[in-house]
C-alpha positions as CSV (number, residue, x, y, z in Angstrom):
1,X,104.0,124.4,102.6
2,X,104.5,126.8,99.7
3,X,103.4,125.0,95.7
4,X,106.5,124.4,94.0
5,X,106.9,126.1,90.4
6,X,107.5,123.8,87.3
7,X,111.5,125.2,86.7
8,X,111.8,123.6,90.3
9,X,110.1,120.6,89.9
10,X,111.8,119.8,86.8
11,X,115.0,120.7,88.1
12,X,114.9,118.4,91.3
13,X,114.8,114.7,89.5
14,X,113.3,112.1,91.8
15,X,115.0,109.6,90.1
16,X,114.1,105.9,88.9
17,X,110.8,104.5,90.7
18,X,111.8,101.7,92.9
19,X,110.4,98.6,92.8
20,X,109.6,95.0,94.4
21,X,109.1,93.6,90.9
22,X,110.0,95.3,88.5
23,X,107.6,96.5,86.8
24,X,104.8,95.0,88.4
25,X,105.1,95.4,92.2
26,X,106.1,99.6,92.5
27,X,106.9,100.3,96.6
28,X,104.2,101.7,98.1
29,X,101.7,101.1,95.8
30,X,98.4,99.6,95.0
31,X,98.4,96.5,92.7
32,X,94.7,95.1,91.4
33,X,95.1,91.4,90.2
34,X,92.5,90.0,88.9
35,X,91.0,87.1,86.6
36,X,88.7,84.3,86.6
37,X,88.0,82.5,89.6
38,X,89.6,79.4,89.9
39,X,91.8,80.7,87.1
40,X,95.2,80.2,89.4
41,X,95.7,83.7,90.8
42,X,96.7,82.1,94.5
43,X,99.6,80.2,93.3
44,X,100.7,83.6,91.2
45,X,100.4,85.6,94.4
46,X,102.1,82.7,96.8
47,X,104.7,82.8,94.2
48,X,105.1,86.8,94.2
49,X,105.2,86.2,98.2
50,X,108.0,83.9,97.6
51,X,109.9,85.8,95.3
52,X,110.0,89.4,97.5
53,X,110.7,87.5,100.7
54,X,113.5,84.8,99.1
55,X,114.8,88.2,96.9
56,X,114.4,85.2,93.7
57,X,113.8,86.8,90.4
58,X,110.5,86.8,89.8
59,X,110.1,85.1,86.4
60,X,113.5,86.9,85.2
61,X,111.6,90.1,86.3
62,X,114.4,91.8,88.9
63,X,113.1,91.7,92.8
64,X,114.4,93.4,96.0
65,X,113.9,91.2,99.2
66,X,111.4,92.8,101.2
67,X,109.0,91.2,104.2
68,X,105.2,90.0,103.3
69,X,102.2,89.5,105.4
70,X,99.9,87.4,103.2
71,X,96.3,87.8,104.0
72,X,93.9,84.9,103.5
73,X,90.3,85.9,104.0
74,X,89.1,83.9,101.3
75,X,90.3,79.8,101.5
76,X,90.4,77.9,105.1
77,X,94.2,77.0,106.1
78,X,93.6,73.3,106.0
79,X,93.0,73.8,102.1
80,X,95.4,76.2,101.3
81,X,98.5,74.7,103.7
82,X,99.2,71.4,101.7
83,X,99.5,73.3,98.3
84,X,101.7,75.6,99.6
85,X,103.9,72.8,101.4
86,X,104.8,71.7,97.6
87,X,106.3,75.4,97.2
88,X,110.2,75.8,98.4
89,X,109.8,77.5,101.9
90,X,110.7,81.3,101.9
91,X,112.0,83.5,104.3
92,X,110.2,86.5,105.7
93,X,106.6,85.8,105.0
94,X,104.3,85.7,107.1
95,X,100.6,84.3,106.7
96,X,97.4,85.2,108.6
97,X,93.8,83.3,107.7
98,X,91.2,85.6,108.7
99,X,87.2,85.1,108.4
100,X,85.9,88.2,106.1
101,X,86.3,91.3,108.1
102,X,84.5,95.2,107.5
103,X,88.0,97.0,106.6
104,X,86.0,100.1,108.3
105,X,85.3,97.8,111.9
106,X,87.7,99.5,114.3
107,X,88.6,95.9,115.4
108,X,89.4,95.0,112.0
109,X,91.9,97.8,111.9
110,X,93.4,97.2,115.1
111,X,94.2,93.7,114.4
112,X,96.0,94.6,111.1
113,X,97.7,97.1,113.0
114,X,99.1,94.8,115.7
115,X,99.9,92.6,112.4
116,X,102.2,95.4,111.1
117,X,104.0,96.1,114.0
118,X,104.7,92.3,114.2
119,X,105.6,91.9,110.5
120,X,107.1,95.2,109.5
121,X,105.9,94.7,105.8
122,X,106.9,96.0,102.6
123,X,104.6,93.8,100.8
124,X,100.7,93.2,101.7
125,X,98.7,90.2,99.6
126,X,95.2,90.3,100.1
127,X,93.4,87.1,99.0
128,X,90.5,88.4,98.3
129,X,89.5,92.3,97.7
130,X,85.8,91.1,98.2
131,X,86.6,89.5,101.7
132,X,88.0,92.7,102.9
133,X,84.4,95.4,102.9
134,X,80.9,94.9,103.2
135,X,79.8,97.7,100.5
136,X,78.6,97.5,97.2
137,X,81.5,97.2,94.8
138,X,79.7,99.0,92.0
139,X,80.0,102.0,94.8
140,X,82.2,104.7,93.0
141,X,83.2,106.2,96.5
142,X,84.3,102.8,98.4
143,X,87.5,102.0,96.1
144,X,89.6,104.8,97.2
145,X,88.3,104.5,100.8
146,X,89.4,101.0,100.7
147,X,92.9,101.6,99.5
148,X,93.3,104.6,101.2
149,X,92.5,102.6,104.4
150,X,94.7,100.3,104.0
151,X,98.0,102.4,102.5
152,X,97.1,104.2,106.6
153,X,97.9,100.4,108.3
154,X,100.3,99.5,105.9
155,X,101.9,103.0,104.9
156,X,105.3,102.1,103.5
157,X,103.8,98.7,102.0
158,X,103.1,97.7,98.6
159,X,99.5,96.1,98.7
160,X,98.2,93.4,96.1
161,X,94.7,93.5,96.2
162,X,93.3,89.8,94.2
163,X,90.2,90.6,92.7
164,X,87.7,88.5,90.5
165,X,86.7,89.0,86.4
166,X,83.1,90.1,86.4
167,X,80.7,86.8,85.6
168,X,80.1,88.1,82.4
169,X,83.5,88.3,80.8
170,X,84.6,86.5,78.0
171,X,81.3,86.8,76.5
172,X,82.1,87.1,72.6
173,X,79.3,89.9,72.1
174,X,80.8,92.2,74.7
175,X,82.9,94.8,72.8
176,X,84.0,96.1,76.1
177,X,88.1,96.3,76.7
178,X,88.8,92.8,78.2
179,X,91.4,93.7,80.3
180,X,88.7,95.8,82.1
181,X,86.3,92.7,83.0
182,X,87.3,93.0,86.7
183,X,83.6,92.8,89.4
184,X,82.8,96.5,90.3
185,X,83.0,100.0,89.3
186,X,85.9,101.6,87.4
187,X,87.1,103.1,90.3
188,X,88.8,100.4,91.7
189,X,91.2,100.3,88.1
190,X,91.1,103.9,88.3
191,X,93.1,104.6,91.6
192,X,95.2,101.8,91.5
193,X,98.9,102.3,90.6
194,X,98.9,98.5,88.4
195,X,96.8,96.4,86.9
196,X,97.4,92.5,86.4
197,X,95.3,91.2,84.4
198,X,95.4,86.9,84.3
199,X,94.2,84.8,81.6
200,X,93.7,81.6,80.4
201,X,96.1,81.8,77.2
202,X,95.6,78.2,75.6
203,X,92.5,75.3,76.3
204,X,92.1,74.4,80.0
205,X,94.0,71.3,79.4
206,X,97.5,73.0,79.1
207,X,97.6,74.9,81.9
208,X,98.6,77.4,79.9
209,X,98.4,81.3,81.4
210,X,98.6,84.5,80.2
211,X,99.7,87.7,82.7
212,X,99.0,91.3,81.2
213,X,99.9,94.0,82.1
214,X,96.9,95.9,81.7
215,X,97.7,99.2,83.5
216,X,100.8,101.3,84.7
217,X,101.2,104.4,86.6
218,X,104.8,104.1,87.4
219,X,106.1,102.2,84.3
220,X,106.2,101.0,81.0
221,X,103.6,98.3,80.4
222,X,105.8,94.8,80.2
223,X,104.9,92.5,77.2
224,X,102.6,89.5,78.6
225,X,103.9,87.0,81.0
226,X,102.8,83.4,79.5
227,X,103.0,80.9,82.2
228,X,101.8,77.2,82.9
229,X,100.2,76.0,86.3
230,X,101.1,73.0,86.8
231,X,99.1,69.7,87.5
232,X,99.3,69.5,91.0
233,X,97.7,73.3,90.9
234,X,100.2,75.2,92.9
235,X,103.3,75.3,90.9
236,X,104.0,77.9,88.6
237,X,106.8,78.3,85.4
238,X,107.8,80.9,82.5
239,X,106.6,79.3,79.3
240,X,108.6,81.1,76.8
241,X,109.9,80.1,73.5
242,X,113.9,81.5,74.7
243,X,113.5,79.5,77.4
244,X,112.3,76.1,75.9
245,X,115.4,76.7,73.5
246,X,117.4,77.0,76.0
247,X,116.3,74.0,77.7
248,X,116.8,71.8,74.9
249,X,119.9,72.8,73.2
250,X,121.5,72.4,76.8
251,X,119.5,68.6,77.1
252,X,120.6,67.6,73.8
253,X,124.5,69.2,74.7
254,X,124.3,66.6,77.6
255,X,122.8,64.0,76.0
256,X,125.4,60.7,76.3
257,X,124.0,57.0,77.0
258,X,126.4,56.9,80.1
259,X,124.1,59.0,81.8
260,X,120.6,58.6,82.7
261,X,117.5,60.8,81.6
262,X,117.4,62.0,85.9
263,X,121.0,62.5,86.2
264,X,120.7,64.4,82.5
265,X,117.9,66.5,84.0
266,X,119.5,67.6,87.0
267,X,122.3,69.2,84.9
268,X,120.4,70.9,82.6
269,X,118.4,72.2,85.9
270,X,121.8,73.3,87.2
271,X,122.7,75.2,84.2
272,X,119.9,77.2,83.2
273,X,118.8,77.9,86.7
274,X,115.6,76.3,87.1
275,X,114.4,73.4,89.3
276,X,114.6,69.9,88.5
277,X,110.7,69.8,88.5
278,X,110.8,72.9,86.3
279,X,112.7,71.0,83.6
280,X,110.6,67.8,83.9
281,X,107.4,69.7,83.2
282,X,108.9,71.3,80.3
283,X,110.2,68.4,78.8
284,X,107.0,66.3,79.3
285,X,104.3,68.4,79.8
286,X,104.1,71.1,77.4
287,X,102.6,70.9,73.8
288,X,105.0,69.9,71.1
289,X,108.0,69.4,73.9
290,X,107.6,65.4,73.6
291,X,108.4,65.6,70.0
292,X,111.3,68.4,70.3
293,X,113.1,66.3,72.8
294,X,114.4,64.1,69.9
295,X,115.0,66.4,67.5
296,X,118.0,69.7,68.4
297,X,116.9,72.8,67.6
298,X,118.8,75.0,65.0
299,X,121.4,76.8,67.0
């Protein structure tokens, strides 16, 4: 194959970058999310599963349906199952729970192998990156051979590896960028084509998340995500000030004492697009909503 000059390359457009999420998920490429442990990265990734296999906006982020294989090396199936029972079922995903495997065991790779040719995937979660190799992630060399070993079993996939913040972030004397607090060497930011980073983004009580953007090969970096988990710890909603407007300017358009608050709910559910549990948390849950509820905002 003969190097192509730089009139040619220029000349020859690929055209626009397609995407699962855009911009998050790119097709074909490697996604690092990481954050605290017990932070709520599993209900973020079940809900990107759900999202690319329903074809659901993600967020009012723009997704194309695709097939997942969700791999769970890290939580038992009797813990994880009744969380994700609360979640609306989705079409073509697919779940394996798997003990911690060597990515590099022959076996290993055959098995995920046999899982591709079952699942035909466009879309690979790994839950977790640690759960997956038996090296030292402070290793320079072992990030790339990771990804590159996986992208060769899952070529035409998109592959979200979920990754932990080293124990050591958040400490107020480290000066270091804290959107590179992830457990290992550089290397496994370095060679990955995105970086989510997910944060606590109010006092544990809220529930209140933050999703950055932290790193983008393909894109430009999208402003942060703030979500809430909710109680029950598996469901997931966009905490945005447009959004909570919207909610309550259509609630207080339907407000009328010849109907009652559930039947008021549903409506408002119905018009902006969001599930009747999605309205109830916002009107009940969230700081300052209580008091907003009985006062309309300026339209």
């Amino acid at each position: 194959m003969s190097p192509i000059s730089w009139a040619d390359l220029v000349a020859q457009p690929l055209g626009a970058i397609p995407f699962l999420i855009d911009p998050y998920v790119p097709e074909g490429g490697i996604i690092l999310l990481y954050g605290k442990t017990r932070l709520g990265k599993s209900p973020l990734t079940w809900e990107i599963a759900r999202c690319v296999g329903s074809g659901e906006p993600f967020f009012g982020h723009p997704v194309r349906q695709g097939r997942v294989l969700y791999l769970e090396l890290d939580t038992p199936r009797r813990l994880v199952q009744p969380r994700v029972e609360l979640l609306t079922t989705a079409p073509n995903v697919w779940w394996e729970f798997l003990p911690a495997i060597n990515i590099f065991d022959s076996l290993a790779q055959s098995h995920l192998r046999t899982l591709q040719a079952q699942c035909l995937t466009d879309l690979v979660e790994v839950n977790t990156l640690r759960a997956i190799h038996y090296g030292d992630e402070k290793d320079a060399a072992l990030p790339l051979k990771v990804y590159k070993t996986f992208q060769a079993i899952f070529p035409s996939s998109a592959i979200v590896f979920v990754h932990h913040d080293k124990k050591s972030a958040g400490n107020p004397e480290d000066t270091s960028d804290p959107d590179e607090a992830f457990s290992g060497h550089m290397a496994w930011y370095n060679h990955c084509q995105t970086g989510l980073h997910l944060v606590r983004a109010g006092g544990r009580e809220t529930g209140l998340l933050s999703l950055r953007h932290s790193k983008s090969q393909v894109s430009s970096e999208a402003p942060p995500l703030t979500l809430q988990l909710d109680a029950d710890g598996t469901h997931l909603i966009d905490y945005s000030a447009t959004r909570l407007k919207e909610i309550l300017t259509v609630y207080h358009a339907l407000s009328s004492p010849d109907i009652t608050k559930t039947e008021q709910v549903r409506l408002v559910a119905k018009q902006v697009g969001l599930k009747e549990r999605q309205v109830w948390t916002y009107l009940s849950r969230l700081p300052g909503v209580k008091t907003a509820i009985n006062n309309p905002p300026n339209i």
